[in-house]
Structures are given as structure tokens and as C-alpha cells.
Biopython code that builds the backbone (N, CA, C, O; Angstrom):
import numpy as np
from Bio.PDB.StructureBuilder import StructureBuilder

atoms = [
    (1, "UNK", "N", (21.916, -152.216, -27.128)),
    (1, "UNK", "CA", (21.134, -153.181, -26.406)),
    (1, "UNK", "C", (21.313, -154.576, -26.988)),
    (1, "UNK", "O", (21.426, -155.598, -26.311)),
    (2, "UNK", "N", (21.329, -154.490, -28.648)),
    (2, "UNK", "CA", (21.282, -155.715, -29.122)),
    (2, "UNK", "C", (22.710, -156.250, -28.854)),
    (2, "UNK", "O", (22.575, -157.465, -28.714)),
    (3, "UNK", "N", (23.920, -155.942, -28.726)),
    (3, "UNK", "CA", (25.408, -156.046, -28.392)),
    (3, "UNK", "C", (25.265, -156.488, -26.758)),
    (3, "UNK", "O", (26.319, -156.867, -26.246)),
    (4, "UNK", "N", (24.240, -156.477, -26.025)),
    (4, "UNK", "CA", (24.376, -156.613, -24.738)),
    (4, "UNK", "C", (23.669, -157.822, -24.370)),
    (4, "UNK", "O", (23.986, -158.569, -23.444)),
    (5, "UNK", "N", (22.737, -157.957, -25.118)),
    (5, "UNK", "CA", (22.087, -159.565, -25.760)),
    (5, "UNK", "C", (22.933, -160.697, -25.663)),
    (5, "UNK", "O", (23.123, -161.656, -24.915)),
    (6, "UNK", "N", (23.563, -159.983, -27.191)),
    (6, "UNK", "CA", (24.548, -161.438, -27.661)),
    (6, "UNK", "C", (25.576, -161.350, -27.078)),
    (6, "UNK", "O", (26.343, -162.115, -27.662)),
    (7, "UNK", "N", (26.161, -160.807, -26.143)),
    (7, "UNK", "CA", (27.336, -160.639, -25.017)),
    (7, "UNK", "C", (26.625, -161.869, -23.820)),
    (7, "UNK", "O", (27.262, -162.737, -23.223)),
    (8, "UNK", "N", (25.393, -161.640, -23.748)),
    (8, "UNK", "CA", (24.961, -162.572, -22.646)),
    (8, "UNK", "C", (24.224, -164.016, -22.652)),
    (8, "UNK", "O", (23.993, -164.908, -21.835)),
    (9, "UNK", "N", (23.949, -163.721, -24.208)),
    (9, "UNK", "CA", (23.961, -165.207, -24.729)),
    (9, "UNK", "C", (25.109, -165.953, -25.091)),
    (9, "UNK", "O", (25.071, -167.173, -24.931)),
    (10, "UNK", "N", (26.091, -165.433, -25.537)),
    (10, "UNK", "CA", (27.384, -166.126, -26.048)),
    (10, "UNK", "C", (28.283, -166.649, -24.784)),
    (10, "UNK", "O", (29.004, -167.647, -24.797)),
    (11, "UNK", "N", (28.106, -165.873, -23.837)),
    (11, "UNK", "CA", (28.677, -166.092, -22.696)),
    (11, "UNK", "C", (28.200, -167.584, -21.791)),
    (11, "UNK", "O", (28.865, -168.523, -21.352)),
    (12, "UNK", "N", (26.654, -167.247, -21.773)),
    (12, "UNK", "CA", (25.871, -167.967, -21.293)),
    (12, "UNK", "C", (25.788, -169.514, -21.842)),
    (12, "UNK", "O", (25.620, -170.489, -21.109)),
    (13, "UNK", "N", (25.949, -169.558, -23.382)),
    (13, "UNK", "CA", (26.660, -170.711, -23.979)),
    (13, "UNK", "C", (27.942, -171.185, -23.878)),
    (13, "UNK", "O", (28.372, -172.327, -24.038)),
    (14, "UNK", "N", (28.459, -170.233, -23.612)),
    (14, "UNK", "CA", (30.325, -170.987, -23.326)),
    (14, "UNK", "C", (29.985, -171.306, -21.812)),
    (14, "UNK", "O", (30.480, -172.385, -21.487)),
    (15, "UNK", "N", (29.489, -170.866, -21.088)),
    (15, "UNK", "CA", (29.518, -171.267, -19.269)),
    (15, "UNK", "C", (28.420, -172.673, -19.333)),
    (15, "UNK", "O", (28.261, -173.397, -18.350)),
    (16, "UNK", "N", (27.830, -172.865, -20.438)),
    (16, "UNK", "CA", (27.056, -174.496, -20.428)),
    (16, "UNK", "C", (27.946, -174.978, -21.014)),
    (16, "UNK", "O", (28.696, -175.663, -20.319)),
    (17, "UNK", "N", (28.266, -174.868, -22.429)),
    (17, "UNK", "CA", (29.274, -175.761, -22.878)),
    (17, "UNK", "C", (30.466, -176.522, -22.115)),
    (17, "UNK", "O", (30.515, -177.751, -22.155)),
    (18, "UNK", "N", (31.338, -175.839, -21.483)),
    (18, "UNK", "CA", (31.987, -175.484, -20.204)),
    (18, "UNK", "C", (31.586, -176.451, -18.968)),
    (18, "UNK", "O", (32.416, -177.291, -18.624)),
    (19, "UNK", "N", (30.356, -176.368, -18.291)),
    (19, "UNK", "CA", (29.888, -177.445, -17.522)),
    (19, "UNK", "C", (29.747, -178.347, -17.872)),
    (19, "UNK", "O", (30.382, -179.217, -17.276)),
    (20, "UNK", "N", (28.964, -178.753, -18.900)),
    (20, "UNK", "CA", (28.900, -179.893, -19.385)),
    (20, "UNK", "C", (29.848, -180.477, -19.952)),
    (20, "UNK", "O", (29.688, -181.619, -20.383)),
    (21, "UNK", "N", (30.788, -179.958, -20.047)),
    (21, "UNK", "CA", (32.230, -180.889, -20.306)),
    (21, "UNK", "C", (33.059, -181.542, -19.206)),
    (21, "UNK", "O", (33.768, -182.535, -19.044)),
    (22, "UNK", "N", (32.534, -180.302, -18.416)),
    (22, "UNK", "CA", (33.253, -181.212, -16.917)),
    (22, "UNK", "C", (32.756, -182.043, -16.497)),
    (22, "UNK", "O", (33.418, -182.666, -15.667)),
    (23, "UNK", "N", (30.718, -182.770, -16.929)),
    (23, "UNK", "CA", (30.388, -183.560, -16.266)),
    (23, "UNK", "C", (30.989, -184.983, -16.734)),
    (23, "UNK", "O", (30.994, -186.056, -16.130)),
    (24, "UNK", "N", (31.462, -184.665, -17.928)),
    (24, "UNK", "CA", (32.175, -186.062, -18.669)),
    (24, "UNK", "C", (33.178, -187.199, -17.799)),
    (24, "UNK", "O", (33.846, -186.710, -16.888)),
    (25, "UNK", "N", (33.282, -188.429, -18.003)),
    (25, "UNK", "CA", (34.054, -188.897, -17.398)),
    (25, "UNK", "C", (35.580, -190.094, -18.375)),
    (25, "UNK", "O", (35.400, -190.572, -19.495)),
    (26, "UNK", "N", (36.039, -190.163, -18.088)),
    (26, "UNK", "CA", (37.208, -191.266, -18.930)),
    (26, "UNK", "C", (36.464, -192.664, -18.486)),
    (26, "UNK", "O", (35.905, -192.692, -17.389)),
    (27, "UNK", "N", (36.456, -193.611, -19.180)),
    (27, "UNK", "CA", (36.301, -194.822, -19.252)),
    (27, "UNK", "C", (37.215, -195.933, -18.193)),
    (27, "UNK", "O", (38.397, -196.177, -18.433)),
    (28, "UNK", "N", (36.406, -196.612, -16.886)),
    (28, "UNK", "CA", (37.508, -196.969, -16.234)),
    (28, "UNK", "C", (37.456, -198.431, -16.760)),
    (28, "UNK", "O", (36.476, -199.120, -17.044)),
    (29, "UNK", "N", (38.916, -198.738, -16.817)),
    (29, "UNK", "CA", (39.981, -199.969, -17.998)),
    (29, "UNK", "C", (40.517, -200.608, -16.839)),
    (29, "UNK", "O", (41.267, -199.988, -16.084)),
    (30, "UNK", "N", (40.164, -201.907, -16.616)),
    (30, "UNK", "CA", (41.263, -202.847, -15.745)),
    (30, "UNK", "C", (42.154, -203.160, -16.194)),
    (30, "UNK", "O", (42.185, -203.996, -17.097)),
    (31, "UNK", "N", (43.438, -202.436, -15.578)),
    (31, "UNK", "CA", (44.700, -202.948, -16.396)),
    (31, "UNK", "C", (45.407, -204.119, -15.364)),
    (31, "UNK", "O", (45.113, -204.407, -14.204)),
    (32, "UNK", "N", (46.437, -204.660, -16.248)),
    (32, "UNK", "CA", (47.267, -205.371, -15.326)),
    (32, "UNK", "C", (46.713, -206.341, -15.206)),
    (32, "UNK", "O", (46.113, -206.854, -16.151)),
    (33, "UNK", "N", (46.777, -207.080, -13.516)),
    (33, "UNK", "CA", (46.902, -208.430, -13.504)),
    (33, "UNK", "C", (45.037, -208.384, -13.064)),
    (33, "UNK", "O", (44.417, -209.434, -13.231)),
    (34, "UNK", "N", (44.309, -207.198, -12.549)),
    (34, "UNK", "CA", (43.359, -207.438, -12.129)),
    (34, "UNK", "C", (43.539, -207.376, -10.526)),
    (34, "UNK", "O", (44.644, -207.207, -10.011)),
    (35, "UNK", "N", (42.150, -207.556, -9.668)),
    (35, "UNK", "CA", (42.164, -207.141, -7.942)),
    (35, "UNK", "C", (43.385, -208.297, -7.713)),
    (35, "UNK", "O", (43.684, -209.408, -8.153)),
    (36, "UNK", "N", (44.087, -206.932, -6.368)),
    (36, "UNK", "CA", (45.461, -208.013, -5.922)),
    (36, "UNK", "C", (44.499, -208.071, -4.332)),
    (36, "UNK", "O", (43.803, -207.420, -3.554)),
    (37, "UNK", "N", (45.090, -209.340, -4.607)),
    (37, "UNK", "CA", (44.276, -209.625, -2.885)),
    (37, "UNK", "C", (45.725, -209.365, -1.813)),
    (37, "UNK", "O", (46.921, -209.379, -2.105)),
    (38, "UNK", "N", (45.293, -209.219, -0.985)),
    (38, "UNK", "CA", (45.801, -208.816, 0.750)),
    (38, "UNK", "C", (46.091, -209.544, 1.508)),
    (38, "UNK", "O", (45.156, -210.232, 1.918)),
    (39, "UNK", "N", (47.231, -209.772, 2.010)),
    (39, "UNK", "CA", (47.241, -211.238, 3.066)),
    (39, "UNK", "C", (46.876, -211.040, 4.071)),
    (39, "UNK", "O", (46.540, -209.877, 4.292)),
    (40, "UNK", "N", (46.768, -211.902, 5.028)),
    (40, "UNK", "CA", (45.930, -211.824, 6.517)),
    (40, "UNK", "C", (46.715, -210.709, 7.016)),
    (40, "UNK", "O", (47.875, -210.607, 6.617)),
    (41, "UNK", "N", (46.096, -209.589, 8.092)),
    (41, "UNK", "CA", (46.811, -208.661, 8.998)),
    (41, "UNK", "C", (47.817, -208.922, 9.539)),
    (41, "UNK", "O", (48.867, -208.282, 9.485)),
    (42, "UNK", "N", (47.458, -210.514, 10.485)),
    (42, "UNK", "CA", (48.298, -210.680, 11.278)),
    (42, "UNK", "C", (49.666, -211.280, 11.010)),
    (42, "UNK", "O", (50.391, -211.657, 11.931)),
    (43, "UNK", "N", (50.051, -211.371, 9.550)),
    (43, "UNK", "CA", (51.059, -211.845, 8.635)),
    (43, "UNK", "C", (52.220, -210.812, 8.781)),
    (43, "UNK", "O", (53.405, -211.041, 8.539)),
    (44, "UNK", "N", (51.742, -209.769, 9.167)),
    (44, "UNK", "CA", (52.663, -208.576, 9.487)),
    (44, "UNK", "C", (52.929, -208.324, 8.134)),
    (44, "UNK", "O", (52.470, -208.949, 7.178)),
    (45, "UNK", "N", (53.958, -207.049, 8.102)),
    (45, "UNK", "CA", (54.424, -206.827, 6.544)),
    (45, "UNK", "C", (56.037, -206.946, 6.491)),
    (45, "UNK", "O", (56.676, -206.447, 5.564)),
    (46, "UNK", "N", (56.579, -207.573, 7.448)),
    (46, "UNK", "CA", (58.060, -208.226, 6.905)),
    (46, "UNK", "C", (58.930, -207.701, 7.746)),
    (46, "UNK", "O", (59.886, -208.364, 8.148)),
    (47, "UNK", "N", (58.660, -206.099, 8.226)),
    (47, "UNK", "CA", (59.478, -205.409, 8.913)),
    (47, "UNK", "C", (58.999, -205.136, 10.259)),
    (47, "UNK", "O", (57.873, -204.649, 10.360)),
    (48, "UNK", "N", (59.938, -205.465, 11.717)),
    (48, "UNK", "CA", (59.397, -205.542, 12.496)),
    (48, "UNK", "C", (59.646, -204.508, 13.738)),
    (48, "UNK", "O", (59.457, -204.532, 14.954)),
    (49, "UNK", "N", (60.218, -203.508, 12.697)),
    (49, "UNK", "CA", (60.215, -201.671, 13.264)),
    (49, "UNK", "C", (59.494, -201.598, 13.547)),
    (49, "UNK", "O", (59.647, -201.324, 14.738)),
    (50, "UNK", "N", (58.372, -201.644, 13.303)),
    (50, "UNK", "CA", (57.378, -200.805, 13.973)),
    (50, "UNK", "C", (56.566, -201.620, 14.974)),
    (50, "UNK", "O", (55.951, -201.058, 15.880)),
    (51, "UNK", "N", (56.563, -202.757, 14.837)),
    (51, "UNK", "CA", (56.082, -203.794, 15.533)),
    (51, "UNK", "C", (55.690, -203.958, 16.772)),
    (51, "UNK", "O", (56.772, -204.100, 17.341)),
    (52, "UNK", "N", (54.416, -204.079, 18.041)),
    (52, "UNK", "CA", (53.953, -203.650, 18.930)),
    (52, "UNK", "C", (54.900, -204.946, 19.788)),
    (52, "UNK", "O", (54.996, -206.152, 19.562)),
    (53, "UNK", "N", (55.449, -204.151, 20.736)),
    (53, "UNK", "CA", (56.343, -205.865, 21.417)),
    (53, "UNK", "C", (55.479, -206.534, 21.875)),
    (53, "UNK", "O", (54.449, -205.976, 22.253)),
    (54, "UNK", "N", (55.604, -207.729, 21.969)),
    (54, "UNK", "CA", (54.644, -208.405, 21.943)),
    (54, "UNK", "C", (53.760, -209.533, 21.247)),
    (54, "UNK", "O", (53.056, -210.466, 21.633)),
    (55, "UNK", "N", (54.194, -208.920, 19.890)),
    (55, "UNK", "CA", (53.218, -209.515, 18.964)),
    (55, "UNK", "C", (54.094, -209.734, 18.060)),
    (55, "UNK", "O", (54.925, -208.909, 17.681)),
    (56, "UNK", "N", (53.939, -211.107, 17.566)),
    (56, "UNK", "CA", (54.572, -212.107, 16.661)),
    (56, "UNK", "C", (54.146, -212.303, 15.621)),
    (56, "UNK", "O", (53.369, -213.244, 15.458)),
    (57, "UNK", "N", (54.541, -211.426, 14.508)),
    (57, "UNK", "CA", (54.010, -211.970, 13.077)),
    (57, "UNK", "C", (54.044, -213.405, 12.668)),
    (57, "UNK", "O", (54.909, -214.276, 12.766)),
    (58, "UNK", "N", (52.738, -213.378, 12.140)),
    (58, "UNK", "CA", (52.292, -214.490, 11.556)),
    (58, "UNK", "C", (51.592, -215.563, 12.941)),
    (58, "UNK", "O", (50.970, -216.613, 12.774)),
    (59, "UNK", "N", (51.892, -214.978, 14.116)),
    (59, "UNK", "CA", (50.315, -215.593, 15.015)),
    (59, "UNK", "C", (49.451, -214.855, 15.236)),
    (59, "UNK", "O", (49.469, -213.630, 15.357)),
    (60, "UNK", "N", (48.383, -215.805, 15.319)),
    (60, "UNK", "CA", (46.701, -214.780, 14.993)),
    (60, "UNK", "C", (46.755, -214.849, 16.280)),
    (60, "UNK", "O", (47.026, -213.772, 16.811)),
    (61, "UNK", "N", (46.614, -215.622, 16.896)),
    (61, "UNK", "CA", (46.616, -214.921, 18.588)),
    (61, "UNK", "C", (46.829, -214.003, 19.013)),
    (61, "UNK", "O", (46.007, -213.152, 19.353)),
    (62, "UNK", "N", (48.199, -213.945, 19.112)),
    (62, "UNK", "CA", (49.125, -212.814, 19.775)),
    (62, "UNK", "C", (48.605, -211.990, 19.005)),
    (62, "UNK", "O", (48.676, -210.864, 19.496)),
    (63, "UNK", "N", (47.954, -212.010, 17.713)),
    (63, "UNK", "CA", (47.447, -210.363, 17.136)),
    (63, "UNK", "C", (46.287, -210.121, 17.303)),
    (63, "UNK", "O", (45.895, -208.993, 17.005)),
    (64, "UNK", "N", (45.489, -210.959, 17.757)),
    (64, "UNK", "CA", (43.986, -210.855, 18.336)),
    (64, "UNK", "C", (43.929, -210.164, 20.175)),
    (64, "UNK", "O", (43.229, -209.325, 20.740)),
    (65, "UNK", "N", (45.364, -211.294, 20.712)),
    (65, "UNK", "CA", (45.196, -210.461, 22.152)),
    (65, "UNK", "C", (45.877, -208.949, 21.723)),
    (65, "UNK", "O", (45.547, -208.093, 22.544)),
    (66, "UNK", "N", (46.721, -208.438, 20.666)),
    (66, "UNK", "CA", (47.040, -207.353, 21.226)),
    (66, "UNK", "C", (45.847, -206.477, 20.571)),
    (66, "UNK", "O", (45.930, -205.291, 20.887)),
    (67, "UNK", "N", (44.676, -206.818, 19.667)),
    (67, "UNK", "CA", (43.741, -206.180, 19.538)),
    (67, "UNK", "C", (42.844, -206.084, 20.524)),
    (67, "UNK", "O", (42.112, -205.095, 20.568)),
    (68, "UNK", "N", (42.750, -207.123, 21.504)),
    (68, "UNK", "CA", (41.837, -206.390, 22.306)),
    (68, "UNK", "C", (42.335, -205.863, 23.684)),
    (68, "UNK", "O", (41.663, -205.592, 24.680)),
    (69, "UNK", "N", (43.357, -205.804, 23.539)),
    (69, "UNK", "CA", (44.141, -204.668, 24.772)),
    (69, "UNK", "C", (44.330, -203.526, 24.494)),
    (69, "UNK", "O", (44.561, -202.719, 25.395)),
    (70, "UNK", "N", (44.271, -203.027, 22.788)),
    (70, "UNK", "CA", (44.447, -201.713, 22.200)),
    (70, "UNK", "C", (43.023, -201.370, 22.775)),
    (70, "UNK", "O", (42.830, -200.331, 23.406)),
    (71, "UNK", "N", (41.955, -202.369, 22.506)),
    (71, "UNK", "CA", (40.390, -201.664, 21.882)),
    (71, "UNK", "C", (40.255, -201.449, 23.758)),
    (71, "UNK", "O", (39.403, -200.606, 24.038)),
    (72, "UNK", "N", (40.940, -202.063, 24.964)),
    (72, "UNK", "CA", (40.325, -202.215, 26.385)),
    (72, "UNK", "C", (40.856, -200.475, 26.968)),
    (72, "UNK", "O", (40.382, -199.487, 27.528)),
    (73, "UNK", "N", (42.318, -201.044, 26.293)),
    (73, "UNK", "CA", (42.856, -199.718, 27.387)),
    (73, "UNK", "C", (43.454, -198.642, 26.541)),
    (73, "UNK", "O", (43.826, -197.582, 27.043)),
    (74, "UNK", "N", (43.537, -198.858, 25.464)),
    (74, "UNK", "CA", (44.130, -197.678, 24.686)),
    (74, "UNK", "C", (43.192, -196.792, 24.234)),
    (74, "UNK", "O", (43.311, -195.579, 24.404)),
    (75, "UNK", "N", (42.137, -197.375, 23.589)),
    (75, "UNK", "CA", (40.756, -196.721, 22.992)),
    (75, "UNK", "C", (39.542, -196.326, 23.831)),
    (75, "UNK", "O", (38.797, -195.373, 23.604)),
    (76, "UNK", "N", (39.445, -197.316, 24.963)),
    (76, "UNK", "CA", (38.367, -196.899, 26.065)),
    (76, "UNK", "C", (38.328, -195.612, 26.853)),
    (76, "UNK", "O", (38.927, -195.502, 27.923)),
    (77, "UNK", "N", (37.574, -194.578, 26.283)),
    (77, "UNK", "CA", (37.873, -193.265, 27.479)),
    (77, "UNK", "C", (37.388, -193.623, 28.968)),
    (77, "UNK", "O", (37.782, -192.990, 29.947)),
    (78, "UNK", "N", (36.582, -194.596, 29.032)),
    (78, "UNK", "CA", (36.086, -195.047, 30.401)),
    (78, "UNK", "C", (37.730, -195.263, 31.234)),
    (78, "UNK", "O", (38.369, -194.433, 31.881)),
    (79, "UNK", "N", (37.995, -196.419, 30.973)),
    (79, "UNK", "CA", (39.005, -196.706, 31.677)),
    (79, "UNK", "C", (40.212, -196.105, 31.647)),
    (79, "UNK", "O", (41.103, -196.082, 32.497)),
    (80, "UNK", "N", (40.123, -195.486, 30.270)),
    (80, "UNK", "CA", (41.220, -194.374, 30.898)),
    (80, "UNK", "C", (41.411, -192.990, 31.937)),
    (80, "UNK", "O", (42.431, -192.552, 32.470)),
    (81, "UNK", "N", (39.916, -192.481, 31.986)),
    (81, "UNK", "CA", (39.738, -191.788, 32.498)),
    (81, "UNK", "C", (39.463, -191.800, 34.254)),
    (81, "UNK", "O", (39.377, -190.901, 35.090)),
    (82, "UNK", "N", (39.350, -193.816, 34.338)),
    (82, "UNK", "CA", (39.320, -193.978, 35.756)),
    (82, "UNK", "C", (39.950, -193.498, 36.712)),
    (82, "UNK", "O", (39.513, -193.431, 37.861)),
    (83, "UNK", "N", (41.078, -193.101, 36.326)),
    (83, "UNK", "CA", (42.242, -192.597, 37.494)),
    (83, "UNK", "C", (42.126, -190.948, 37.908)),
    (83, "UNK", "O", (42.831, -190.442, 38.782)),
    (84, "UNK", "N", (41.072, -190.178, 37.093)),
    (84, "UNK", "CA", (40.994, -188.808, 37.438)),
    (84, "UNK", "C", (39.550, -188.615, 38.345)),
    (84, "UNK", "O", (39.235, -187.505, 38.776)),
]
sb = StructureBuilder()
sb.init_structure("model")
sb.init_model(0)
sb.init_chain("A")
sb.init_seg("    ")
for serial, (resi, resn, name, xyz) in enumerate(atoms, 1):
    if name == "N":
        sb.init_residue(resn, " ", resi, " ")
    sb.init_atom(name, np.array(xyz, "f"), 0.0, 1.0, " ", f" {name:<3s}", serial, name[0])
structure = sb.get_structure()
């Protein structure tokens, strides 16, 4: 009985010890240059593969109208669904 004790206490201490090690965390270190900032969206990213025709990197216009022709007719289930 007493062997069945310390089987379930010893255990019972390694399965806390055990958790509580996982709650630990590493120390977060800013390395480097520090936050990199982001250039405007409509700056495009250089390559114009993928590029919606239409739209001209580096005008905010042309990237504002093709945002709201995505958000009218691409994203709207209303109007897409008008034709059924």
C-alpha cells in the first residue's frame, strides 16, 4: 500500500513539475533594426504578375476604384446573386 502511495505521489510531482515548466516563457529581445514600417498598398510590390489590369502601381486612385469594384461586385452576394 505504502509503494502505491509513493508511486502516486512521485508521479503526481513529476506531472506538476512538468506543467509548470511549460508555463515558462523566453524573454522577448528586439533585435535588429527595430519595427520596419510598410509602404502604402497602393505602391504595389514591384512585380506586376499578379497585378489586377487596370490598376497602376503607385496611383491611389486607380487602387481605391479597383477597391471598390472588388467590395461592389466581387464580394456582394446581393448583386451577384441578382441574375438567379
Amino acid at each position: 500500500m505504502k509503494t502505491i502511495q509513493r508511486l502516486f505521489i512521485s508521479t503526481a510531482l513529476v506531472a506538476g513539475v512538468l506543467g509548470l515548466s511549460a508555463c515558462t516563457e523566453d524573454p522577448q529581445v528586439l533585435t535588429g533594426e527595430g519595427v520596419k514600417q510598410d509602404g502604402a498598398s497602393y505602391q504595389g510590390v514591384g512585380s506586376s504578375q499578379y497585378a489586377q489590369t487596370g490598376w497602376k502601381p503607385g496611383d491611389k486612385g486607380s487602387w481605391e476604384q479597383q477597391l471598390k469594384t472588388r467590395a461592389q461586385y466581387g464580394q456582394n452576394d446581393y448583386t451577384r446573386m441578382s441574375g438567379k
